[in-house]
N, C-alpha and C positions, 0 to 999 in steps of 0.2 A: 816921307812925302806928306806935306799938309792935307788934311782931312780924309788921312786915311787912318783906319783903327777906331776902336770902339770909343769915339768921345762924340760930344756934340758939336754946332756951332759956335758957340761960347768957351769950349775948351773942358766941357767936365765930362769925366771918365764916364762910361753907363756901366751902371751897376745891375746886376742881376737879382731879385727877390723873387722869391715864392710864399704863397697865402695857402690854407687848409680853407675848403670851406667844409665844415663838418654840419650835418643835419643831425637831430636828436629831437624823435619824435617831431620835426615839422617846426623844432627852433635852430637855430647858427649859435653854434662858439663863437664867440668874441670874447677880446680883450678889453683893458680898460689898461690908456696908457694915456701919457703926457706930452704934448708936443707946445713947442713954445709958452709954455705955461699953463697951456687949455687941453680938459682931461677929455677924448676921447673913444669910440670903441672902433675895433679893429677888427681884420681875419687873423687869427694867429699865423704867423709866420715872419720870415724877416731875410736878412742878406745871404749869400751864396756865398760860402767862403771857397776860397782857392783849394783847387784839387777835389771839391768838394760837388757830388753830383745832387740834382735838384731833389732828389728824393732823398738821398741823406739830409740835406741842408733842411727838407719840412719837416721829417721824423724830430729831425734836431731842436729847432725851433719851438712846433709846437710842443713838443716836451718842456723845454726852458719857460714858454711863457703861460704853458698851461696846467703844468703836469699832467697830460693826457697820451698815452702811447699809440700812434694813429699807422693807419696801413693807407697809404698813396692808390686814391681809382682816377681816374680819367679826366687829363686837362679840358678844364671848361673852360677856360677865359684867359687871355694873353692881351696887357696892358700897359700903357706908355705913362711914366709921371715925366713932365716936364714943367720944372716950376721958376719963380723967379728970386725961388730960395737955390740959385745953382744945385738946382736936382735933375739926375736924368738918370730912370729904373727903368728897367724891362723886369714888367710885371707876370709871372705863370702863376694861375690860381686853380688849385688843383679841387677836387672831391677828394672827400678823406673818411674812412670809417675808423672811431673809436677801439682800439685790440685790449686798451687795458686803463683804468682810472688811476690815478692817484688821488692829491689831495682837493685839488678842481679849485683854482685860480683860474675863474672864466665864470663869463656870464652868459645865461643864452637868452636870444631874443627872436622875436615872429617876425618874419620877413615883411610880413604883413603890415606889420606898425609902425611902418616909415621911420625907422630907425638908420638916421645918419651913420655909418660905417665908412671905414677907411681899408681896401678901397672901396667906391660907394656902388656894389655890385646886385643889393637883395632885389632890386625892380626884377631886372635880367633874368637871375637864379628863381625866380617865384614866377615871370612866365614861361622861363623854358622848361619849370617842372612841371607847369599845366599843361604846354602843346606839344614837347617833347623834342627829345636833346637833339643840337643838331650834329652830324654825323661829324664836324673837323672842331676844332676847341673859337668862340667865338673871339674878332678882336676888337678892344674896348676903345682902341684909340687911347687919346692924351685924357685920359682922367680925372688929371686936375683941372684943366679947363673946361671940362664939364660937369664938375663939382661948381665951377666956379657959377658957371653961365648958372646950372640950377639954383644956387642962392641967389643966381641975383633974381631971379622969376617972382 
């Protein structure tokens, strides 16, 4: 039946990701990655593969882009990319505590120092660490269009 199943109105599949946000003494892991050309930082984390549950798929990940071995806490923030690069994610970005180092491919940064991240979460996660969390996982909305509108301000 048309327009049933997990795709958009344009026709593209939604794809499932998940993000770590990991704290470290009062900085975030990120990544540093390339998108269209232009280098970036990120939450570590990335797609949900089939069969694969969303706490495998972050363990997974953040290992791959970080080598960092992390233990999944509590969904903070559930978020939509819709872009007119035919993208459409369902975003879950989790708390994550560090369980074991390797060789640390990652940078960390102050939430503080308006540092552009993808997705662009540190405002959110730096006042809801001052008033305190709220009791269901926040939701962020379309992402990119509010990346978008903020650049254009």
């Amino acid at each position: 039946m048309p327009g049933c199943g997990p795709s958009s109105k344009i026709g593209v599949p939604l794809r499932v990701e998940v993000r770590a946000l990991i704290n470290v003494d009062g900085q975030i892991v990120t990544t540093i990655e390339s998108r269209r050309g232009e280098p970036h930082s990120g939450l570590p984390g990335g797609r949900v593969e089939r069969w694969e549950t969303l706490e495998d798929a972050l363990v997974r990940e953040v290992k791959e882009e970080t080598d960092l071995t992390v233990q999944l806490g509590r969904l903070l923030y559930v978020a939509q990319v819709v872009s007119r690069y035919a993208v459409q994610d369902a975003n879950f970005i989790f708390e994550a505590t560090i369980i074991e180092r390797g060789e640390g491919r990652f940078q960390l940064i102050k939430p503080s120092d308006g540092a552009r991240i993808l997705p662009p979460v540190l405002d959110r996660y730096e006042r809801d660490a001052l008033v305190g969390w709220p009791d269901a996982p926040y939701w962020l909305g379309n992402i990119i269009r509010e990346t978008i509108r903020a650049a254009a301000e």
